[in-house]
mmCIF file as Biopython writes it, N, C-alpha, C and O atoms, coordinates in Angstrom:
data_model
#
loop_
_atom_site.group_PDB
_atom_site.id
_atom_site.type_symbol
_atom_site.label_atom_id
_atom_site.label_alt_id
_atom_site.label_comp_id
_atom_site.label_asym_id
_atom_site.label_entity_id
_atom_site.label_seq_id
_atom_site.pdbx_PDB_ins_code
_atom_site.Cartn_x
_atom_site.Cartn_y
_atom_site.Cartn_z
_atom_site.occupancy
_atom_site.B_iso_or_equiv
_atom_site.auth_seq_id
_atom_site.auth_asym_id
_atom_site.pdbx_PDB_model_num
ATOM 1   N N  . UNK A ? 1  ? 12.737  5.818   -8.522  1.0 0.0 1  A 1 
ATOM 2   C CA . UNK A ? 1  ? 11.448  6.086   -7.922  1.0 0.0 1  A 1 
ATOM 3   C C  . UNK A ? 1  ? 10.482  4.937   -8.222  1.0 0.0 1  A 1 
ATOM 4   O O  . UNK A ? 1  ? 9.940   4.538   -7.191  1.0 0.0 1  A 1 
ATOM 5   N N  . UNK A ? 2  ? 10.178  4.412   -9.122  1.0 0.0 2  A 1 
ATOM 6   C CA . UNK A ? 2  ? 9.626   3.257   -9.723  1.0 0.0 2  A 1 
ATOM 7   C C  . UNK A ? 2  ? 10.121  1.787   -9.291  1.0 0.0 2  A 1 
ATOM 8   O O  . UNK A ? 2  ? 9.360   0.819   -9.283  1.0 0.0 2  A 1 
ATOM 9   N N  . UNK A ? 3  ? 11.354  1.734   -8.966  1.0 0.0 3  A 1 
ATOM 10  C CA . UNK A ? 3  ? 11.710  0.569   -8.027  1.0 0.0 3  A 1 
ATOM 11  C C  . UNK A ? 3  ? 11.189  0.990   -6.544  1.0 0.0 3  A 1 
ATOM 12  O O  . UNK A ? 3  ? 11.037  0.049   -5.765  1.0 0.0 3  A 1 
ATOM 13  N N  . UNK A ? 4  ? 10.977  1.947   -6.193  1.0 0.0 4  A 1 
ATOM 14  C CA . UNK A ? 4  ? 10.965  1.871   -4.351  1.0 0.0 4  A 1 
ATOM 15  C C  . UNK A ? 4  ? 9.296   2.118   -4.611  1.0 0.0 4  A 1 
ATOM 16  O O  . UNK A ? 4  ? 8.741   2.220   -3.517  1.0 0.0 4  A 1 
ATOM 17  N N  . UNK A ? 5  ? 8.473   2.225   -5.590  1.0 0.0 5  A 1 
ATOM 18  C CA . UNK A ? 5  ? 6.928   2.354   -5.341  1.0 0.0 5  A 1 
ATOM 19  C C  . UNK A ? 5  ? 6.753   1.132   -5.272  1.0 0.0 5  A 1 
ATOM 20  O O  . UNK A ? 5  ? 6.292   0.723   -4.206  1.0 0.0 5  A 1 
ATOM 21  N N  . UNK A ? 6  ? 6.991   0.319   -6.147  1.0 0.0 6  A 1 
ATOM 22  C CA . UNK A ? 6  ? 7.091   -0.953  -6.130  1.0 0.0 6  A 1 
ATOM 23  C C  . UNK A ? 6  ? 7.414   -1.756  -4.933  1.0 0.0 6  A 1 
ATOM 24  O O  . UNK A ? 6  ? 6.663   -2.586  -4.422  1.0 0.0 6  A 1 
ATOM 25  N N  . UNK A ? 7  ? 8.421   -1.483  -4.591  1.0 0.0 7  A 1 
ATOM 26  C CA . UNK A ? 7  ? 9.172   -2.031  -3.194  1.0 0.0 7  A 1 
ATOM 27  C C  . UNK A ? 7  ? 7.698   -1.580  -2.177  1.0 0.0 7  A 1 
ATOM 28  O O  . UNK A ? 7  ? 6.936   -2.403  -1.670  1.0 0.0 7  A 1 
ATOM 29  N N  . UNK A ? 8  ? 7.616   -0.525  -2.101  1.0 0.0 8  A 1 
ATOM 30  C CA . UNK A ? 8  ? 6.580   -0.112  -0.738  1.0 0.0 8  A 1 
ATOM 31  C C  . UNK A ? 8  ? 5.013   -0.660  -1.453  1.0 0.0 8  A 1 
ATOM 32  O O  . UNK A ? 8  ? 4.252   -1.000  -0.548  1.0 0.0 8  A 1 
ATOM 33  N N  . UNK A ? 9  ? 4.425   -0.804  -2.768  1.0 0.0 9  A 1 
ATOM 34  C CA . UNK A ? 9  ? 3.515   -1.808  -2.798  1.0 0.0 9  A 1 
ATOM 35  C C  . UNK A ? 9  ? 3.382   -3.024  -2.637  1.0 0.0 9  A 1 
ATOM 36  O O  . UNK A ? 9  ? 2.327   -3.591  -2.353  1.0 0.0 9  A 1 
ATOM 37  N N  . UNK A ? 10 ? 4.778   -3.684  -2.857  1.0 0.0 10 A 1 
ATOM 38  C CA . UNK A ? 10 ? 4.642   -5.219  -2.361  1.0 0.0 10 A 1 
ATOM 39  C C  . UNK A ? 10 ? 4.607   -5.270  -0.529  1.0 0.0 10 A 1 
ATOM 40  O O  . UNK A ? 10 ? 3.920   -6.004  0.182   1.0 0.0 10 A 1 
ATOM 41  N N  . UNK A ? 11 ? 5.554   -4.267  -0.140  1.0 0.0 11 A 1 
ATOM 42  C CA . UNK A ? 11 ? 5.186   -4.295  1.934   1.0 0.0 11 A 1 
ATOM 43  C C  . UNK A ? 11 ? 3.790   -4.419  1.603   1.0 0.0 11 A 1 
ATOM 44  O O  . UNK A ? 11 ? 3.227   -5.358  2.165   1.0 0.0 11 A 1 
ATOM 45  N N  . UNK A ? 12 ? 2.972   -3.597  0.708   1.0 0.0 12 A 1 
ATOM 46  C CA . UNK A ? 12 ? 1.255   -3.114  1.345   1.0 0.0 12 A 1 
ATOM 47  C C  . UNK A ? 12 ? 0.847   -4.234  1.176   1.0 0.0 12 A 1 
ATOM 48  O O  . UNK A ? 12 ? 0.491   -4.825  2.196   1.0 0.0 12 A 1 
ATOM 49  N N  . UNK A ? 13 ? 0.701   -5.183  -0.553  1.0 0.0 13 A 1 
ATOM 50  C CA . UNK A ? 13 ? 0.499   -6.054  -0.407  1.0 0.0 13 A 1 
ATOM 51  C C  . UNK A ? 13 ? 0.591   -7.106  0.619   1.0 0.0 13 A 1 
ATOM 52  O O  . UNK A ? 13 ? -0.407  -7.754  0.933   1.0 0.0 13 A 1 
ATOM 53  N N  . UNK A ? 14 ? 1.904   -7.333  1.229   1.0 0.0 14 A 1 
ATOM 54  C CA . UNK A ? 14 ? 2.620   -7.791  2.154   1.0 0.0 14 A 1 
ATOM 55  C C  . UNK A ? 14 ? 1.528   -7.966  3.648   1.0 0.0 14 A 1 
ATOM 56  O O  . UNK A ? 14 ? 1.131   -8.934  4.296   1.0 0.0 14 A 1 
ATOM 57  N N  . UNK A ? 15 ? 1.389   -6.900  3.711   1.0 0.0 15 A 1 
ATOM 58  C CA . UNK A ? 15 ? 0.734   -6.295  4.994   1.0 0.0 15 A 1 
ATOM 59  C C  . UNK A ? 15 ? -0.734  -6.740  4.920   1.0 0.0 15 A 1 
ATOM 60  O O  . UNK A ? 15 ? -1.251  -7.202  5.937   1.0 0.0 15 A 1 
ATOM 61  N N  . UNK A ? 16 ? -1.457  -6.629  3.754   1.0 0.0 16 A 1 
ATOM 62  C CA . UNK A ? 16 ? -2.767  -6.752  3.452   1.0 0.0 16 A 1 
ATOM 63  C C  . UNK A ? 16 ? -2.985  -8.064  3.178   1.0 0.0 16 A 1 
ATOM 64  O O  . UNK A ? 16 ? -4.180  -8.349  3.093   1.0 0.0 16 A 1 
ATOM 65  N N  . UNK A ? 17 ? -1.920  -9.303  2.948   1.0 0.0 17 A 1 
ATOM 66  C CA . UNK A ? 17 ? -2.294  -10.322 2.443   1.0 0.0 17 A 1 
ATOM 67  C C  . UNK A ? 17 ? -1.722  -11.360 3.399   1.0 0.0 17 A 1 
ATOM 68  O O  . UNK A ? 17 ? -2.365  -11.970 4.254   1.0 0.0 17 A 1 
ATOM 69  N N  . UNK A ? 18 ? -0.349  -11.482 3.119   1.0 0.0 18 A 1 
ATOM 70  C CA . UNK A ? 18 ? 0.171   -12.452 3.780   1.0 0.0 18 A 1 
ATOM 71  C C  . UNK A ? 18 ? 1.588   -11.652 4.521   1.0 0.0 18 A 1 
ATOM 72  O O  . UNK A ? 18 ? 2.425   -11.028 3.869   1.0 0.0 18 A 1 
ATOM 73  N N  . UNK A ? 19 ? 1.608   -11.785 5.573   1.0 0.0 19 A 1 
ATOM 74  C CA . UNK A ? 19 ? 2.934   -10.892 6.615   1.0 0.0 19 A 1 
ATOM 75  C C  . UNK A ? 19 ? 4.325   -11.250 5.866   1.0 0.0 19 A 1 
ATOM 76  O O  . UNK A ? 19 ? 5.187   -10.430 5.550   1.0 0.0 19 A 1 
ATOM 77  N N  . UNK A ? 20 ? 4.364   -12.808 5.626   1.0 0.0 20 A 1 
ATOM 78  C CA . UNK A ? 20 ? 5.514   -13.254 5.464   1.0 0.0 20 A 1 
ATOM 79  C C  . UNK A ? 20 ? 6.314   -13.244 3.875   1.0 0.0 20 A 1 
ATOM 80  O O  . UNK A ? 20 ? 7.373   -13.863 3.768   1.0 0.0 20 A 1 
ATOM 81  N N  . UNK A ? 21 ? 5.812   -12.605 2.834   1.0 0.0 21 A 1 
ATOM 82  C CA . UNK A ? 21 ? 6.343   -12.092 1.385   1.0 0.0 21 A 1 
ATOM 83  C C  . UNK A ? 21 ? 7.037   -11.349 2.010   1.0 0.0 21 A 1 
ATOM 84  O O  . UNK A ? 21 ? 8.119   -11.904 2.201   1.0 0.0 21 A 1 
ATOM 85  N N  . UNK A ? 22 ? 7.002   -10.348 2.453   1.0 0.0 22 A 1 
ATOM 86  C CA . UNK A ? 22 ? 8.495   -9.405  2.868   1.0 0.0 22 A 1 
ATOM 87  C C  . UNK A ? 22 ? 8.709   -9.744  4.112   1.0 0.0 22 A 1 
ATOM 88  O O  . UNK A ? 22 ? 9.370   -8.747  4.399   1.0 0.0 22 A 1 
ATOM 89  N N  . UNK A ? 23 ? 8.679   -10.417 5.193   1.0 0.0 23 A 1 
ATOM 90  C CA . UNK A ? 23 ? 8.962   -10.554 6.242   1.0 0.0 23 A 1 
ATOM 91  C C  . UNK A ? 23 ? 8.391   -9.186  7.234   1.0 0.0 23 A 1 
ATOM 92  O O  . UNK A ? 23 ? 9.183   -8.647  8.007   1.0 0.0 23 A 1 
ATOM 93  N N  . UNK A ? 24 ? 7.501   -8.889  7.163   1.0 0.0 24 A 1 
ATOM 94  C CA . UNK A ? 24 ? 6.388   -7.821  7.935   1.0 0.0 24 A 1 
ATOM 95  C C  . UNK A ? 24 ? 6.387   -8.402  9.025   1.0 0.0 24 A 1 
ATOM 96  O O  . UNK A ? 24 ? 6.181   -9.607  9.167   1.0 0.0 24 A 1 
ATOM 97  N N  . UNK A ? 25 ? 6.740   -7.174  10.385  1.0 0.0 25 A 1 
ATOM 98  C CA . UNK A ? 25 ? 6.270   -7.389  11.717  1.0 0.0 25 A 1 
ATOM 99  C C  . UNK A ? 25 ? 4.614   -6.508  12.417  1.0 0.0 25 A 1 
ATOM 100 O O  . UNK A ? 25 ? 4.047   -5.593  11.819  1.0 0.0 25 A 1 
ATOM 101 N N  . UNK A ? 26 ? 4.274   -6.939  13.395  1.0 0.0 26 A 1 
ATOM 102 C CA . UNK A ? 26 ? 3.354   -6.169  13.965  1.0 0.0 26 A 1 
ATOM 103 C C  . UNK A ? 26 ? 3.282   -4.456  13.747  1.0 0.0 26 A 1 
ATOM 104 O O  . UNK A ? 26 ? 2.467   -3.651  13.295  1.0 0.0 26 A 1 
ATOM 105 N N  . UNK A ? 27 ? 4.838   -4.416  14.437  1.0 0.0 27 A 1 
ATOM 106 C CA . UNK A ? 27 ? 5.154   -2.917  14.283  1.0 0.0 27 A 1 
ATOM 107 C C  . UNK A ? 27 ? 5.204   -2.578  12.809  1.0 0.0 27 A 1 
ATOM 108 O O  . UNK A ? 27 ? 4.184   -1.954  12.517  1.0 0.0 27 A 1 
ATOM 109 N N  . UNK A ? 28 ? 5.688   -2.684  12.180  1.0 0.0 28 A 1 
ATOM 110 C CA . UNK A ? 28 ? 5.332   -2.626  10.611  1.0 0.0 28 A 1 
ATOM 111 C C  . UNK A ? 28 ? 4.042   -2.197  10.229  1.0 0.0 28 A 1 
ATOM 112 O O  . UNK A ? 28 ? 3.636   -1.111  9.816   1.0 0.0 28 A 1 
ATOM 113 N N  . UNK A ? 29 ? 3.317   -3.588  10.515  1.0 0.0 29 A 1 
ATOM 114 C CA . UNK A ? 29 ? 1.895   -3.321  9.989   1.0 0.0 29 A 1 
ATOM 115 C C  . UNK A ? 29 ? 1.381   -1.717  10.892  1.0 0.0 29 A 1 
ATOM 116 O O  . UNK A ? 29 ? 1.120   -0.703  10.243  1.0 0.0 29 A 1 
ATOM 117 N N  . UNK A ? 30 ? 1.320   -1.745  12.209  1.0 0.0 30 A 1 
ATOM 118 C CA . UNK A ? 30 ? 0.778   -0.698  12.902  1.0 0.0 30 A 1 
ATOM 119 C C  . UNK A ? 30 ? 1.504   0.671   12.548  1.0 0.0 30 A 1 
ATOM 120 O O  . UNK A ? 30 ? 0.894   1.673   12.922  1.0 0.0 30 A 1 
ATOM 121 N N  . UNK A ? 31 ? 2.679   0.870   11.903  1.0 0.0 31 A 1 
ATOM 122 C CA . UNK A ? 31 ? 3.151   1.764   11.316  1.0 0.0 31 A 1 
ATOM 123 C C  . UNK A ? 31 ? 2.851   2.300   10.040  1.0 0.0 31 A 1 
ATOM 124 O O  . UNK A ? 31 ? 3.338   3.358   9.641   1.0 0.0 31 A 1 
ATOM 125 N N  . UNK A ? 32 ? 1.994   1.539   9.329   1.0 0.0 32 A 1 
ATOM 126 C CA . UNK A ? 32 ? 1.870   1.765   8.150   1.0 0.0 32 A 1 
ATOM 127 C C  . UNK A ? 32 ? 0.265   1.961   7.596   1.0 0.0 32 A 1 
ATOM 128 O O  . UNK A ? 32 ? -0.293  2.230   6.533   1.0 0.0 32 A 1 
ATOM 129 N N  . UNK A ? 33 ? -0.116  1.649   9.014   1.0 0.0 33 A 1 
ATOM 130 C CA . UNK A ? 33 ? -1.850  2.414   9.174   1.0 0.0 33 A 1 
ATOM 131 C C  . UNK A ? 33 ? -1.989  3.495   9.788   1.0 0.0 33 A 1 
ATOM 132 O O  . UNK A ? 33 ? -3.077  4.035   9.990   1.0 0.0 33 A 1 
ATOM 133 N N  . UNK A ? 34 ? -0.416  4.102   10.306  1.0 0.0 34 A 1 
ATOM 134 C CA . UNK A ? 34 ? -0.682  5.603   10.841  1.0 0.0 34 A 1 
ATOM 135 C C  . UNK A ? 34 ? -0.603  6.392   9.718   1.0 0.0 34 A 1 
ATOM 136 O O  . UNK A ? 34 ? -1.124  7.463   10.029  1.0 0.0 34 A 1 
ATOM 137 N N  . UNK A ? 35 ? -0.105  6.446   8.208   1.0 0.0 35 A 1 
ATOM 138 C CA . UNK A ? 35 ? 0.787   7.054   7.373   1.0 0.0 35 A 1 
ATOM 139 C C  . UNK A ? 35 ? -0.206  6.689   6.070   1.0 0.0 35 A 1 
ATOM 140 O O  . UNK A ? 35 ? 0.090   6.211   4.975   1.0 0.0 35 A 1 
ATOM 141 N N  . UNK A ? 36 ? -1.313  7.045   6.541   1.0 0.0 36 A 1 
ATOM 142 C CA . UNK A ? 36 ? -2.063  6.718   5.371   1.0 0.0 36 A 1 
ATOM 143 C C  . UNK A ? 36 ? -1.978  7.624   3.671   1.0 0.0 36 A 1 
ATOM 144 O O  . UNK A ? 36 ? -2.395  7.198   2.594   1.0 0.0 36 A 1 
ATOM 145 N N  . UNK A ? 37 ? -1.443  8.669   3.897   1.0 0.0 37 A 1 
ATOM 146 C CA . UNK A ? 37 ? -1.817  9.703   2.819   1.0 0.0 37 A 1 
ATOM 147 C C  . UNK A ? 37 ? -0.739  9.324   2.008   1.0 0.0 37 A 1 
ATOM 148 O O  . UNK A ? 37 ? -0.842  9.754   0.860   1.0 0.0 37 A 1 
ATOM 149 N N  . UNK A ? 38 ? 0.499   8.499   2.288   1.0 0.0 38 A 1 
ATOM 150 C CA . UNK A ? 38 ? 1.374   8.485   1.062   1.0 0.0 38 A 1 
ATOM 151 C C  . UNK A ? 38 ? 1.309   6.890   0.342   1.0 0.0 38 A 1 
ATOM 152 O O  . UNK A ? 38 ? 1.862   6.846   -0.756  1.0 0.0 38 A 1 
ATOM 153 N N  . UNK A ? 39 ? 0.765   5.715   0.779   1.0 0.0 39 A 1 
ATOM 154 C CA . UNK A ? 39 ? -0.438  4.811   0.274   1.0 0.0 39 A 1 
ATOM 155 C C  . UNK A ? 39 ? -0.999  5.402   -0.551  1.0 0.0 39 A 1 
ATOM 156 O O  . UNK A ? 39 ? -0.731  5.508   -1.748  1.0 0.0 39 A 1 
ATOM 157 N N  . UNK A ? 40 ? -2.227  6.038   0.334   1.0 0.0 40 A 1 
ATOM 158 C CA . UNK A ? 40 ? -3.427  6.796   -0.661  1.0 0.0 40 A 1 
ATOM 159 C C  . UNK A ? 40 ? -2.845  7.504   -1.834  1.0 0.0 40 A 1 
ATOM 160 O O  . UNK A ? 40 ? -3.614  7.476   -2.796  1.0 0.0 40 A 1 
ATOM 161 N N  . UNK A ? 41 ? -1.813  8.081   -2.038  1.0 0.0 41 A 1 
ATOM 162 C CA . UNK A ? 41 ? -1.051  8.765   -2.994  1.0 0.0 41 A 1 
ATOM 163 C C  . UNK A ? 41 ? -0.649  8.261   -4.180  1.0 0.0 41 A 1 
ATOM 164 O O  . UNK A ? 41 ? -0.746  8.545   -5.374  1.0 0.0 41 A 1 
ATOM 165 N N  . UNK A ? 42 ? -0.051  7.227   -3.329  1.0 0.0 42 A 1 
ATOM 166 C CA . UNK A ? 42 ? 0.131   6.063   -4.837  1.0 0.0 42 A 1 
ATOM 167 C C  . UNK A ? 42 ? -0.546  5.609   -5.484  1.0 0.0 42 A 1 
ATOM 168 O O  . UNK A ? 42 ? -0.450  5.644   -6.711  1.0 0.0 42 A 1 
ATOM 169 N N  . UNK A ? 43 ? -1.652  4.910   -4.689  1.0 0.0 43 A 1 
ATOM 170 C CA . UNK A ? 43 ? -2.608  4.552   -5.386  1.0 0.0 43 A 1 
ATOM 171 C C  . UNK A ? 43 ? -3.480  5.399   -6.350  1.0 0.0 43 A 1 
ATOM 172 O O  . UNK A ? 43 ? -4.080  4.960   -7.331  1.0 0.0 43 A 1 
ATOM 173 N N  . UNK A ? 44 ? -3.458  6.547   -5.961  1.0 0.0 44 A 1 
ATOM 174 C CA . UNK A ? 44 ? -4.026  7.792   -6.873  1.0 0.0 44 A 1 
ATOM 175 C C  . UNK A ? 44 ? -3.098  8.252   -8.175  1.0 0.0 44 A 1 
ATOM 176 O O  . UNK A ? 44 ? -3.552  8.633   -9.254  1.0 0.0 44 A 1 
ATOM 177 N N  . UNK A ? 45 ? -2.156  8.170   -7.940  1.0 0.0 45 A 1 
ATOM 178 C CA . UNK A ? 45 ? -0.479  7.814   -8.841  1.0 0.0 45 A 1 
ATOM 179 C C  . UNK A ? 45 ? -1.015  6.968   -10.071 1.0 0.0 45 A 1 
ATOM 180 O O  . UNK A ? 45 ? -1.190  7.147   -11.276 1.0 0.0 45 A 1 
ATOM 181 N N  . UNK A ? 46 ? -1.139  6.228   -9.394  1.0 0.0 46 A 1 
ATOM 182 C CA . UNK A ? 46 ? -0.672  4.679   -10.289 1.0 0.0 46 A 1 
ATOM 183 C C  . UNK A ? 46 ? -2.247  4.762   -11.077 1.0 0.0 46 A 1 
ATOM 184 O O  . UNK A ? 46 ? -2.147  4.758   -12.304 1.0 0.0 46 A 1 
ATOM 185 N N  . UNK A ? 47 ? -3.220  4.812   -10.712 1.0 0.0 47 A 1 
ATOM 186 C CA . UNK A ? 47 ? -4.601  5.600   -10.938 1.0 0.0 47 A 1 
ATOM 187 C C  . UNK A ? 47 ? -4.513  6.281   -12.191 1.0 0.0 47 A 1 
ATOM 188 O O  . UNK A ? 47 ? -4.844  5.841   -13.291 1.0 0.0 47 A 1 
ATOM 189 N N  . UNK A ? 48 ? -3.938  7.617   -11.861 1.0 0.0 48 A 1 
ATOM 190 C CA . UNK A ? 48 ? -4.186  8.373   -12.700 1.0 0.0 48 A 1 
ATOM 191 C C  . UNK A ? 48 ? -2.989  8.561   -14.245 1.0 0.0 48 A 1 
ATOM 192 O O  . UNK A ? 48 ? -3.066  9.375   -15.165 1.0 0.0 48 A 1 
ATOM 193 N N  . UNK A ? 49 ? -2.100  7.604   -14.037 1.0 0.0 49 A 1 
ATOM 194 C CA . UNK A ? 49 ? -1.113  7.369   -14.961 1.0 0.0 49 A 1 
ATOM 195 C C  . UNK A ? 49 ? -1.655  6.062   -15.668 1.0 0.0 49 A 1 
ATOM 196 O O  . UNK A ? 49 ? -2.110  6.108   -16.811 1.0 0.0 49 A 1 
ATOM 197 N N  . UNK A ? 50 ? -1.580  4.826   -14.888 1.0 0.0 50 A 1 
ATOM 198 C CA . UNK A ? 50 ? -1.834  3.577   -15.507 1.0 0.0 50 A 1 
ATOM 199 C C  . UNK A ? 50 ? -3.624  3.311   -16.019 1.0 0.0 50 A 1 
ATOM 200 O O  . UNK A ? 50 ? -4.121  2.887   -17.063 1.0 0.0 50 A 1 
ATOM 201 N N  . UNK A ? 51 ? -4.030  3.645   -15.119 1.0 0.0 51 A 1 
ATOM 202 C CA . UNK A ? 51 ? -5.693  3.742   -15.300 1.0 0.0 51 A 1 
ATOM 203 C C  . UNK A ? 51 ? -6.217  2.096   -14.411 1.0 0.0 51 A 1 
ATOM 204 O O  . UNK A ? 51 ? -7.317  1.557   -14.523 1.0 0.0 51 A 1 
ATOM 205 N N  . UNK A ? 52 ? -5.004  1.594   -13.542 1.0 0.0 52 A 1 
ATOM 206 C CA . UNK A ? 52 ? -5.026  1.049   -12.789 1.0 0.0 52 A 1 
ATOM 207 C C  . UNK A ? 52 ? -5.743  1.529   -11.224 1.0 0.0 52 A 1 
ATOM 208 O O  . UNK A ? 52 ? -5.386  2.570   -10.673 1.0 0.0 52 A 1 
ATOM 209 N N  . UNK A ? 53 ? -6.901  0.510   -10.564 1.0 0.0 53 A 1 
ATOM 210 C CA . UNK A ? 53 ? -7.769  0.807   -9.279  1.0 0.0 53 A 1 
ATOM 211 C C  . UNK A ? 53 ? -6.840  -0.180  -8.360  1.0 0.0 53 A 1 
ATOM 212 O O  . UNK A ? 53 ? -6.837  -1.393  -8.571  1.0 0.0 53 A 1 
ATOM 213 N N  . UNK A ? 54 ? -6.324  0.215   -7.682  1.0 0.0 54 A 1 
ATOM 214 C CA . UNK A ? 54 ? -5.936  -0.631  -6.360  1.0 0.0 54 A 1 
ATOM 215 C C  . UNK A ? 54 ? -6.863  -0.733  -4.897  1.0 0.0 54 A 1 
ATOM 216 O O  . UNK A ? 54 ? -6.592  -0.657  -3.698  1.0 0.0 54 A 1 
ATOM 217 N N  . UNK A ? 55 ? -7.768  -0.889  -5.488  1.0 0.0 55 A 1 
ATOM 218 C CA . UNK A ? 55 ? -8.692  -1.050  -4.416  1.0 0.0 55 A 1 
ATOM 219 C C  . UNK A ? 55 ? -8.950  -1.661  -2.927  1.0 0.0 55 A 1 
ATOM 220 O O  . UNK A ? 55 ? -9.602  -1.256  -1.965  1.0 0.0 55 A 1 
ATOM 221 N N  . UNK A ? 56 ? -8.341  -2.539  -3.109  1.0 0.0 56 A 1 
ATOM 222 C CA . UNK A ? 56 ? -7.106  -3.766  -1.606  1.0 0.0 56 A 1 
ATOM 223 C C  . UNK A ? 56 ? -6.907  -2.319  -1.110  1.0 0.0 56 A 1 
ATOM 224 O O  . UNK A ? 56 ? -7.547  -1.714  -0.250  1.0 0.0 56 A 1 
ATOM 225 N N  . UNK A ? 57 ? -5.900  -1.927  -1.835  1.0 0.0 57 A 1 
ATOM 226 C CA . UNK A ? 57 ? -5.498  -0.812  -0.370  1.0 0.0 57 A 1 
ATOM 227 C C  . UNK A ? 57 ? -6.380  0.186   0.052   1.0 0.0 57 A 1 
ATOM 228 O O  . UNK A ? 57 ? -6.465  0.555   1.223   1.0 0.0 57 A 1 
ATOM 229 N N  . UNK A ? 58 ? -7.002  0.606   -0.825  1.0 0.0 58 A 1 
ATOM 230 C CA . UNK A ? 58 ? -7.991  1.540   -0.355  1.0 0.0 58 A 1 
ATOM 231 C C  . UNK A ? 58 ? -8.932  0.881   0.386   1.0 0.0 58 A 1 
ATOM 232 O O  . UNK A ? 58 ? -9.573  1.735   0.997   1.0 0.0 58 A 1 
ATOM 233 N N  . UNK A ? 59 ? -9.408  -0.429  0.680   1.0 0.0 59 A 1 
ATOM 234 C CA . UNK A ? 59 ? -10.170 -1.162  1.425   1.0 0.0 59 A 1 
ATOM 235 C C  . UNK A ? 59 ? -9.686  -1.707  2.524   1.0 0.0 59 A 1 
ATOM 236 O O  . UNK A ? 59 ? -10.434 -2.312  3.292   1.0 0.0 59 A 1 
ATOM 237 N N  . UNK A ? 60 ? -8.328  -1.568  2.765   1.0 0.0 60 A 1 
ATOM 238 C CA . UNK A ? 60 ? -7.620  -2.188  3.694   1.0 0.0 60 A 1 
ATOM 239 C C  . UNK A ? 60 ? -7.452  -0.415  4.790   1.0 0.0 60 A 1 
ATOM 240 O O  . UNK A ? 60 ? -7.314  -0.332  6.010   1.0 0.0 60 A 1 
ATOM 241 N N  . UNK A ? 61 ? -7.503  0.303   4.153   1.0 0.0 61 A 1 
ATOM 242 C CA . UNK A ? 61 ? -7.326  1.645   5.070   1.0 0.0 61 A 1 
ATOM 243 C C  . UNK A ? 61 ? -8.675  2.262   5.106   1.0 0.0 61 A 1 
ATOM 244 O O  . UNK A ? 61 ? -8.957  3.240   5.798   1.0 0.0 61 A 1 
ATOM 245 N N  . UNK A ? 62 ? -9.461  1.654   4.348   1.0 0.0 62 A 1 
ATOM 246 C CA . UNK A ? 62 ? -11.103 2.081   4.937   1.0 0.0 62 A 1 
ATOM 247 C C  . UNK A ? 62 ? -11.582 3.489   4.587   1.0 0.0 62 A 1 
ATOM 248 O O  . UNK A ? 62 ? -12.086 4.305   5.359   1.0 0.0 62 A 1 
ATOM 249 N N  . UNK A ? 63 ? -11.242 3.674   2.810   1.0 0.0 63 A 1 
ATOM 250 C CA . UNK A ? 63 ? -11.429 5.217   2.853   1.0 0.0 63 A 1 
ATOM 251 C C  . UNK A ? 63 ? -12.092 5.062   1.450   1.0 0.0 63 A 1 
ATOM 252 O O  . UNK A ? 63 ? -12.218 4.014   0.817   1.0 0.0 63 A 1 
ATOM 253 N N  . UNK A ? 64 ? -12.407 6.051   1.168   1.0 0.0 64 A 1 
ATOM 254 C CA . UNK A ? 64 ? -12.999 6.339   -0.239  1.0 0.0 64 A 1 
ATOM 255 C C  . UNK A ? 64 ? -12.465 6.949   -1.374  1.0 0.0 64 A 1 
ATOM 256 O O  . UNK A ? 64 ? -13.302 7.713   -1.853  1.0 0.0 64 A 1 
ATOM 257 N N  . UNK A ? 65 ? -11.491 6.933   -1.962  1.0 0.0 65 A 1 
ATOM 258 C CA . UNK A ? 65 ? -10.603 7.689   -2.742  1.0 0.0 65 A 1 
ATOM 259 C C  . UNK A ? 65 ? -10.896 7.940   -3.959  1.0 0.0 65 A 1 
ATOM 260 O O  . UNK A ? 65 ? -10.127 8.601   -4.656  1.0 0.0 65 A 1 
#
């Protein structure tokens, strides 16, 4: 579970920064701004365990968490 959060934060990163770290397409990116609540999840995850703010993503999906 901890390898694939990882895996799906570097896509976000990916997505939010530069396309080409994981090789991100359009469809990708536009897929992954429909599916906001399991993002938001992690980041609330990783939040409330590490005491880590990922704020990029929460600024990149435009919400207030």
């Amino acid at each position: 579970m901890i390898l694939t959060n990882t895996y799906n934060f570097l896509r976000f990163y990916s997505i939010i920064n530069n396309l080409t770290i994981t090789n991100e397409n359009e469809q990708t990116v536009n897929f992954f701004k429909t599916i906001i609540e399991y993002p938001l999840f992690l980041v609330e995850l990783v939040k409330e365990t590490c005491n880590i703010d990922l704020h990029q993503i929460k600024d990149y999906f435009e919400v207030d968490v």
